[in-house]
C-alpha positions as CSV (number, residue, x, y, z in Angstrom):
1,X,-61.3,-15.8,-29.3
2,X,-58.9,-16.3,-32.2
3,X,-54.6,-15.3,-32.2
4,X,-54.4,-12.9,-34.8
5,X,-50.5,-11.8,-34.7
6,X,-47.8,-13.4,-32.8
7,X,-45.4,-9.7,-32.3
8,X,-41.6,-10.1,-31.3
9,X,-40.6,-6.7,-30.2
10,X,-36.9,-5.9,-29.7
11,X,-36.8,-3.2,-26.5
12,X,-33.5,-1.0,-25.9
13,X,-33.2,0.9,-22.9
14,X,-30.0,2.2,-19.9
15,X,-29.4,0.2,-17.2
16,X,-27.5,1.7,-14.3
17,X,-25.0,-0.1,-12.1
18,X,-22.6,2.0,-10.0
19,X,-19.3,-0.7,-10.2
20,X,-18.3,-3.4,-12.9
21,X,-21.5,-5.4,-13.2
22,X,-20.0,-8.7,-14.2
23,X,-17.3,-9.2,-11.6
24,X,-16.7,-12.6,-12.1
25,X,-18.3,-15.8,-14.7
26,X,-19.0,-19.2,-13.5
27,X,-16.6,-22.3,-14.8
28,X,-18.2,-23.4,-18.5
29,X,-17.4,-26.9,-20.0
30,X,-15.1,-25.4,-22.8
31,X,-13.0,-23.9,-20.3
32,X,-10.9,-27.7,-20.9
33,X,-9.4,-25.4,-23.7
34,X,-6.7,-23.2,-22.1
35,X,-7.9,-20.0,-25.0
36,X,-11.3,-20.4,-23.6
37,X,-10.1,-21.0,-19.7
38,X,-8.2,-17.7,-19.9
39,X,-11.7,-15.2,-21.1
40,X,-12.4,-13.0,-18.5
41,X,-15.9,-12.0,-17.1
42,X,-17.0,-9.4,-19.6
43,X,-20.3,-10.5,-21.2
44,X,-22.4,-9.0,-24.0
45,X,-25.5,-8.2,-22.2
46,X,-25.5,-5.7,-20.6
47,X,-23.1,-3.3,-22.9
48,X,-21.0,-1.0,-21.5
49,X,-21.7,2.5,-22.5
50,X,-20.1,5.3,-20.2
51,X,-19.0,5.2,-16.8
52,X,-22.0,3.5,-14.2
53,X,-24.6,3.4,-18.1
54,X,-25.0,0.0,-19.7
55,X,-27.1,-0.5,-22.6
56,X,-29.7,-3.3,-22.4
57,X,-31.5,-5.1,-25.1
58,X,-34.3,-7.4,-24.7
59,X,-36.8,-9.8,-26.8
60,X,-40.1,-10.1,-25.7
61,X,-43.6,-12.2,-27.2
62,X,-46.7,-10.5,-27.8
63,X,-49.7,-12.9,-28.7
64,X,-52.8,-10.4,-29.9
65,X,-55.9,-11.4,-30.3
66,X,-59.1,-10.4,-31.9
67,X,-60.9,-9.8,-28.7
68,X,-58.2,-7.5,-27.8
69,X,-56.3,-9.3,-24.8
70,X,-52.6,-9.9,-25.2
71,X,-49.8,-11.9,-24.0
72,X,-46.9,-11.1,-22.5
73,X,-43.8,-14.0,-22.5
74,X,-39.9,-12.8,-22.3
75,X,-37.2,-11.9,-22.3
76,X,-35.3,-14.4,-24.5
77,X,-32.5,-14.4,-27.1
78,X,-32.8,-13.4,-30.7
79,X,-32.8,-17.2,-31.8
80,X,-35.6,-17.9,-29.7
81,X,-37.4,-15.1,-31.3
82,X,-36.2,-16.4,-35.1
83,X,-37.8,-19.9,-34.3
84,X,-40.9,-18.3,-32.8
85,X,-41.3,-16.2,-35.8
86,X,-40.1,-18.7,-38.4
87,X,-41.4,-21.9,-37.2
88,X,-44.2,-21.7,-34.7
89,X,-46.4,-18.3,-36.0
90,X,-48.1,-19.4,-38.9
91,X,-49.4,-22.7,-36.9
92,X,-50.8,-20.9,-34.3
93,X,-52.2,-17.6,-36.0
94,X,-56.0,-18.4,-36.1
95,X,-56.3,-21.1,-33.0
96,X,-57.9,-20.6,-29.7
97,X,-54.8,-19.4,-27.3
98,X,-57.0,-20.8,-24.3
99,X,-56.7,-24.2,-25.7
100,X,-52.9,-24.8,-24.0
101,X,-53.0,-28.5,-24.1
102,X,-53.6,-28.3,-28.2
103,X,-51.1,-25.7,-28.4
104,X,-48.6,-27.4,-27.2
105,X,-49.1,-30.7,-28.9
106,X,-49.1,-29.1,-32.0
107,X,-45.8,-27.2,-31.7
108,X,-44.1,-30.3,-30.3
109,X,-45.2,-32.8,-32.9
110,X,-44.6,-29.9,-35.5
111,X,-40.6,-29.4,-34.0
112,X,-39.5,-33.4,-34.4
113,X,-36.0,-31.5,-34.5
114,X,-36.3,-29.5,-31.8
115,X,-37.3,-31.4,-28.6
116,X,-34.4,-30.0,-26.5
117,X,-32.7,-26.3,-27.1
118,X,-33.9,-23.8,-29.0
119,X,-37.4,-25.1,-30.5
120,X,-38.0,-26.0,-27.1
121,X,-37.4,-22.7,-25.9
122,X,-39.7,-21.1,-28.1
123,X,-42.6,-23.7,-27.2
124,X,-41.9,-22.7,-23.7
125,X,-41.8,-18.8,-24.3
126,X,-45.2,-19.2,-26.5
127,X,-46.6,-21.3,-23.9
128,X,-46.0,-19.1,-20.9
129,X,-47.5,-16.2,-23.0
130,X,-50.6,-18.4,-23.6
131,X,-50.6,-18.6,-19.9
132,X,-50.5,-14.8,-19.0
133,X,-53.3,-14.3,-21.6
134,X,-55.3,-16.9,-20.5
135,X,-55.3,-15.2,-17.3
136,X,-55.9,-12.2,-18.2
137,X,-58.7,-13.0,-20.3
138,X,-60.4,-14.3,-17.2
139,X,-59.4,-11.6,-15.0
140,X,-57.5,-14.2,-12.3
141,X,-53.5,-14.6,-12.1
142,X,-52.0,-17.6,-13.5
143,X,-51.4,-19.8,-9.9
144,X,-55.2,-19.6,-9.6
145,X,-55.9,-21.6,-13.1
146,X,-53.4,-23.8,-11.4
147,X,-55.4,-24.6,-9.1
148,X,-53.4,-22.4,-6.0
149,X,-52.9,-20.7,-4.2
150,X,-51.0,-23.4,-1.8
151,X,-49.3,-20.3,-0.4
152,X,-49.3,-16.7,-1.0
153,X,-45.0,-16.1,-0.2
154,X,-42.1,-18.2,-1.3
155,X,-39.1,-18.3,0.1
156,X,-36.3,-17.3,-2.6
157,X,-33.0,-18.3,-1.8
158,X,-30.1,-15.7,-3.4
159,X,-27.7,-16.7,-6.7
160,X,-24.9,-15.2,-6.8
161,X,-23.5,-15.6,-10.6
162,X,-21.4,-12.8,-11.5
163,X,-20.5,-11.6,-8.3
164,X,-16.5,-11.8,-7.1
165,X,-14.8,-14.6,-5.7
166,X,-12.4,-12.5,-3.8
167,X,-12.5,-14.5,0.1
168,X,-13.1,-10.6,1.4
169,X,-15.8,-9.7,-1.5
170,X,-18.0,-13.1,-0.8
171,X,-17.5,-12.7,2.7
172,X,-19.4,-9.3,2.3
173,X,-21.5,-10.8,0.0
174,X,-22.4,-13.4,1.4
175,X,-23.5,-11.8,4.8
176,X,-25.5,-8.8,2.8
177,X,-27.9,-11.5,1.4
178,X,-28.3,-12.9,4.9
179,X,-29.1,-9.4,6.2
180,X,-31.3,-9.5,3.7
181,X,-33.5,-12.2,4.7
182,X,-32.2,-14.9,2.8
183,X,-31.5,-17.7,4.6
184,X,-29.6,-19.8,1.4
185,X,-27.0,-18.4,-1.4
186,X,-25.6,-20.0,-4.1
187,X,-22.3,-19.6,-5.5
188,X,-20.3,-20.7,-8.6
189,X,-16.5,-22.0,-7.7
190,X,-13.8,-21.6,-10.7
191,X,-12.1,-24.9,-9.7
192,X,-12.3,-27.5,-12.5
193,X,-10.4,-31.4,-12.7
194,X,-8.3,-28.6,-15.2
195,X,-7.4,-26.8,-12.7
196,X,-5.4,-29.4,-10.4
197,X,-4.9,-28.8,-6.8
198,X,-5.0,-25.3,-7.0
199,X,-8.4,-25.4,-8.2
200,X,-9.2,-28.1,-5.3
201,X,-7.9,-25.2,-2.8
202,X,-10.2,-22.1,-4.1
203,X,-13.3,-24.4,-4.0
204,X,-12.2,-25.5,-0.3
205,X,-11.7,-21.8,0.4
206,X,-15.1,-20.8,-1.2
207,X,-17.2,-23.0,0.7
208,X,-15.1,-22.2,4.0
209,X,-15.5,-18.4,3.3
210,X,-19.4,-18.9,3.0
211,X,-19.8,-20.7,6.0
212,X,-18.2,-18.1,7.9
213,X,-20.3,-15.2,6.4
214,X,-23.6,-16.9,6.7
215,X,-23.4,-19.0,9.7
216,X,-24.4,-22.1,11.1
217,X,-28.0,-22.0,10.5
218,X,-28.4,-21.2,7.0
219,X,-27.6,-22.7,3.8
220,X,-24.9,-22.4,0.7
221,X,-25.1,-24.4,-2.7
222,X,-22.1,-24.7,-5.2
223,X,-23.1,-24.6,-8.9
224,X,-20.3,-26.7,-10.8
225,X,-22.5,-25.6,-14.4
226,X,-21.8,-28.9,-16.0
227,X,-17.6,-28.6,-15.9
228,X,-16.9,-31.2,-13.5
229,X,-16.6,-35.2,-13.7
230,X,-17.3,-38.3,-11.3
231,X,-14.4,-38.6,-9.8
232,X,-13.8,-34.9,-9.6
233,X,-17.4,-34.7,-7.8
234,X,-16.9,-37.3,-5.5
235,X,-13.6,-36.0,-4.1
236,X,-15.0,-32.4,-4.1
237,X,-17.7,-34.3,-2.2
238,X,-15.3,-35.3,0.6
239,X,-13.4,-32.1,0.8
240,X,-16.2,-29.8,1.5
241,X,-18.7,-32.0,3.0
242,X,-17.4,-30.5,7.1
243,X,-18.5,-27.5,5.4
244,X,-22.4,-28.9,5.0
245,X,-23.1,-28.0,1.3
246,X,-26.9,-27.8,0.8
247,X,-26.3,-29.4,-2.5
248,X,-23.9,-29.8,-5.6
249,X,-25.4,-28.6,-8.9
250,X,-24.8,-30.3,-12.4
251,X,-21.7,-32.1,-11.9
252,X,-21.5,-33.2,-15.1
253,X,-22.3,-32.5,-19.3
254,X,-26.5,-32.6,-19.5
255,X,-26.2,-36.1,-22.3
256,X,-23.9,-37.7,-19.2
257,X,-26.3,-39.3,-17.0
258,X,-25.0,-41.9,-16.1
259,X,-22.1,-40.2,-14.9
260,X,-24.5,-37.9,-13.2
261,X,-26.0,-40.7,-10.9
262,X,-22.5,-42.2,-10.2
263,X,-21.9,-39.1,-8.8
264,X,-24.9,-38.7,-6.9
265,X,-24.6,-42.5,-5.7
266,X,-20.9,-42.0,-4.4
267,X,-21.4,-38.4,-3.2
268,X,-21.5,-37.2,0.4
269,X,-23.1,-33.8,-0.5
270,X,-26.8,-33.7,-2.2
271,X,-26.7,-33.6,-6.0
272,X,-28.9,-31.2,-8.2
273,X,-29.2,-30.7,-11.9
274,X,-31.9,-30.5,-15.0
275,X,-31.2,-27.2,-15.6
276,X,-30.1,-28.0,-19.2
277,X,-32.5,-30.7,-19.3
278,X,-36.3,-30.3,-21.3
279,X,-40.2,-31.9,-21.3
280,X,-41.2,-34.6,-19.0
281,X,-39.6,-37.3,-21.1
282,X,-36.0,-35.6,-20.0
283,X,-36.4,-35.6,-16.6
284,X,-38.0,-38.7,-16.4
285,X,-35.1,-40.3,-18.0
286,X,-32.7,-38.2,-14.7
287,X,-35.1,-39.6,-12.3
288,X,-35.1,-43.6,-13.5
289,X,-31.4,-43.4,-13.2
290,X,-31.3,-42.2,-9.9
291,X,-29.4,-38.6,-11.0
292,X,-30.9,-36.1,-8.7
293,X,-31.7,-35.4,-5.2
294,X,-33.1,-31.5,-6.6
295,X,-34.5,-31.3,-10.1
296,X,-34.3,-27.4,-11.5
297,X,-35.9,-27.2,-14.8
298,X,-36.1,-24.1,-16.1
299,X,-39.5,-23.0,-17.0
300,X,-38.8,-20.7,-20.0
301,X,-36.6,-24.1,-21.5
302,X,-37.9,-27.0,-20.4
303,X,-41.8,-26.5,-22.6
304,X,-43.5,-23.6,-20.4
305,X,-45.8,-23.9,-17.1
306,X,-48.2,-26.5,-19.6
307,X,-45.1,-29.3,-19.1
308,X,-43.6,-28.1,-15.8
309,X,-47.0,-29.1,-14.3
310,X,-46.3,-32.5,-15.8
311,X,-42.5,-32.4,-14.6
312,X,-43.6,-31.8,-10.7
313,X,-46.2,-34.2,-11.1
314,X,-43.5,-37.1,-12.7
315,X,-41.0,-35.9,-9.9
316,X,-43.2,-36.3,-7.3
317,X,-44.1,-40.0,-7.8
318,X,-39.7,-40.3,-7.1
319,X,-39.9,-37.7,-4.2
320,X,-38.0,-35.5,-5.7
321,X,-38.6,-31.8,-5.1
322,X,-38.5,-29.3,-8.4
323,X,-36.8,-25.9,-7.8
324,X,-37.0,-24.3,-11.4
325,X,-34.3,-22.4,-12.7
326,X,-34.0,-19.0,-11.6
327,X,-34.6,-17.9,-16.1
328,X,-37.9,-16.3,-14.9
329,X,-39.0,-15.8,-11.4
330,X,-42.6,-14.4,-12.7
331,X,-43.1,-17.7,-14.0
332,X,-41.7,-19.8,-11.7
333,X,-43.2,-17.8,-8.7
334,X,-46.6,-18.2,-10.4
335,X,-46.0,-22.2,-11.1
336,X,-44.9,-23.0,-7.4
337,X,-47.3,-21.3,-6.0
338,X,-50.1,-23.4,-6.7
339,X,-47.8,-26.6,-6.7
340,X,-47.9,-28.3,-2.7
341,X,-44.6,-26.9,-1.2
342,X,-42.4,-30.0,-0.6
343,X,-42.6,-30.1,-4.4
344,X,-41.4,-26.9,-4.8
345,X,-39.6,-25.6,-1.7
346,X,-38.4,-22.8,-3.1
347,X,-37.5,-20.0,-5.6
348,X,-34.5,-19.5,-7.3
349,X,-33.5,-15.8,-7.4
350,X,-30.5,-14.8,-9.7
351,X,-29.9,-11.4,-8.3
352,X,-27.7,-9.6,-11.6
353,X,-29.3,-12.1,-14.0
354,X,-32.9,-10.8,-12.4
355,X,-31.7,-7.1,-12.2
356,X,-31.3,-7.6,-16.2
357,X,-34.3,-10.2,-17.1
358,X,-36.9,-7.9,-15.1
359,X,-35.2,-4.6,-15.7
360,X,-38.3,-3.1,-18.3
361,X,-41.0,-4.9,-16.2
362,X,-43.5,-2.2,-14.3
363,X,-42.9,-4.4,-11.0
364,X,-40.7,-6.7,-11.2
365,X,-40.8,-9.5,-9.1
366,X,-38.5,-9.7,-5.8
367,X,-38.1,-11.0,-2.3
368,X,-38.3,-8.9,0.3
369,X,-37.1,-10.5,3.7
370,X,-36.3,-13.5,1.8
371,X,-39.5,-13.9,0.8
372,X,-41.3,-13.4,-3.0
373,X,-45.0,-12.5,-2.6
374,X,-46.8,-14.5,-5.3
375,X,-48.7,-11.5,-7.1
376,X,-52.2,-12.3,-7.8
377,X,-53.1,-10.1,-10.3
378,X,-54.6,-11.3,-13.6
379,X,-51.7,-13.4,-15.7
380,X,-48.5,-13.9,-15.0
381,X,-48.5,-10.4,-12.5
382,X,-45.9,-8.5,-15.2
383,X,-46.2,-5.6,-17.6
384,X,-43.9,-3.6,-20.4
385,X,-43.1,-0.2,-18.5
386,X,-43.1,2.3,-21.7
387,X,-41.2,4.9,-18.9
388,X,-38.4,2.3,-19.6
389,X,-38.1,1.7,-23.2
390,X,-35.6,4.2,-25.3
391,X,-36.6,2.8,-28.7
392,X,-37.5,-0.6,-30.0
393,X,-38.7,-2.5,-33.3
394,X,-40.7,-5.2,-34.4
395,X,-39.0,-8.6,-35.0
396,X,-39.9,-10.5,-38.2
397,X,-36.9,-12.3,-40.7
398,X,-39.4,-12.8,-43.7
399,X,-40.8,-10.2,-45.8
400,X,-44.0,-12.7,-46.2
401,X,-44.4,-13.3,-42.3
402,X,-47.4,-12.9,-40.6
403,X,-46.5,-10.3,-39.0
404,X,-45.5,-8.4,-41.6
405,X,-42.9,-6.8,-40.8
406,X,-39.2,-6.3,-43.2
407,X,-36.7,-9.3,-43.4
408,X,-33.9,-9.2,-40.6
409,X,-30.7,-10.9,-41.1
410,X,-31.1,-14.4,-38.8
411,X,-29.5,-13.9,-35.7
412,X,-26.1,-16.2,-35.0
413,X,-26.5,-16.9,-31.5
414,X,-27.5,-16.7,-28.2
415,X,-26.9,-14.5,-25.3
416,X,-27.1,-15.3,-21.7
417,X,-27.4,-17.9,-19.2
């Protein structure tokens, strides 16, 4: 079996949401700059349209071959999709997409430039379409080339980015996803060393509010997204530690990690991070200086299910449980179940981001009780839903490509989290 074409296609289709579906953004390292800090919540994906219709675009990786099995990776951003198209198709067109291990030597040696962001995020796209035709090929999902299952449900615990951070609106919130089934939910505080004491107060009142609505029993994380400091972290540390924080995620810029394992040395609550951090090399270097209590690489970033096997297996000679971020629960859900479960405890589960990413899938993947059954149906357990697609087009930025499809102008930049 041979790859014959490596097809972006470009889906459009109406999403549905019945109030403002970005209520609120989480605190972002540029938000230092007062322009920036001022931005409200309004992001590009989904686009607003008329009253409760949004309009959704998505990128998604077909790998054909010429025995007529495909693979399915996505979605990702347009300059995924430019790398994939401009860098990585040509060396791949002709090879054996069973042979993951080669694959993926070859694209990381060929991307000297690119072993962290957007290269990397095309290796990891490729590679977890490799993986979903691999399985399908042989007729068995992907957890079972794995070498799983260790466990047939997951428990998911819910993240709540874009939701409001109105004390009354979280409150609600907050005891929905309990009634639910989930039995932990993380939130994303505004409160930056920017933001002085008044900042300090809504991250008190955050946490306070969540331990209210969820009880005493179950647990709430605070996601700083990389906008906080040391000394910041530490005192945040002190403040909300009668509140029992399950953890504090990525304190501090991804390049600081020293800073990171300050914090996690002087730090009363749990420190996570390596969501912004890529291939076993990176989080190796997070583990030797002590950075993490919770790693969360994210599968679609950090070089695809071929290195996050490698990633739990270097965490796990530290102790250090992997909880991938939440980018692609197919793929994560299909990676931790055939991983032993204090590796992988559990899944996260961005509930808009989720509604978005899985939106043209024909089953999505999503808990029920709290729980994600791990489906076990050849590949990675998703499929395109043609019901869902409006209108779409085939990708390709060079009229020579191998694809062969007309030159596109190359995109300027991402969207997303």
């Amino acid at each position: 079996m041979k790859i014959t074409r490596l097809r972006l296609r470009e889906v459009t289709g109406t999403f549905t949401s019945e109030t403002e579906f970005w209520e609120e953004r989480l605190q972002r390292p540029i938000d230092v700059y007062p322009e920036h800090r001022a931005e409200g919540a309004e992001r590009r994906t989904p686009r607003h349209i008329a009253d409760d219709r949004y309009e959704l675009r998505s990128v998604f990786l077909e790998i054909e071959t010429d025995e007529g099995v495909t693979g399915l990776a996505g979605p990702f951003a347009l300059d995924v999709a430019w790398v994939i198209d401009q860098q990585f198709a040509r060396l791949l067109v002709g090879e054996d997409p069973t042979a993951t291990e080669r694959l993926w030597d070859l694209m990381y040696r060929d991307a000297v430039h690119g072993r962290k962001g957007v290269a990397m995020m095309a290796i990891s796209a490729i590679d977890c379409g490799l993986w979903d035709l691999r399985g399908k090929w042989l007729g068995v999902a992907v957890h079972r080339l794995l070498g799983g299952p260790v466990r047939t449900e997951i428990p998911a615990y819910a993240s709540a980015l874009g939701y409001s951070l109105e004390p009354e609106k979280v409150h609600a919130q907050a005891a929905r996803f309990v009634a639910e089934g989930y039995t932990a939910t993380k939130w994303f505080p505004r409160g930056a060393p920017t933001d002085g004491r008044e900042g300090i107060r809504r991250n008190i009142e955050l946490a306070r509010t969540l331990r209210e609505a969820i009880g005493p029993d179950n647990d709430f994380m605070l996601d700083a997204w990389m906008s906080w400091d040391t000394p910041y972290t530490v005192m945040m540390s002190e403040v909300l530690e009668p509140f029992r924080p399950r953890w504090l995620e990525e304190p501090t810029m991804p390049d600081m990690v020293e800073a990171c394992a300050e914090a996690r040395r002087r730090s009363r609550v749990p420190i996570a991070t390596g969501e912004h951090e890529y291939t076993r090399w990176g989080i190796k270097h997070l583990l030797d200086a002590g950075a993490a209590d919770v790693l969360q690489p994210d599968t679609y970033w950090a070089g695809g299910i071929t290195e996050m096997v490698k990633i739990a297996a270097v965490a796990s000679c530290y102790s250090i449980p992997v909880i991938p971020h939440g980018h692609s629960v197919p793929a994560n859900v299909q990676l931790s179940a055939a991983l032993p479960i204090p590796s992988v405890p559990l899944v996260e589960y961005l509930v808009k981001w989720n509604a978005l990413h899985q939106h043209f899938f024909v089953e999505p993947v999503v808990p029920v009780n709290g729980m994600v059954r791990v489906p076990d149906v050849p590949g990675m357990g998703v499929e395109l839903d043609p019901a869902k697609i409006e209108r779409e087009r085939d990708l390709g930025w060079a009229t020579d490509s191998v694809a062969g499809s007309s030159a596109l102008e190359r995109p300027s930049g991402r969207g997303g989290r």
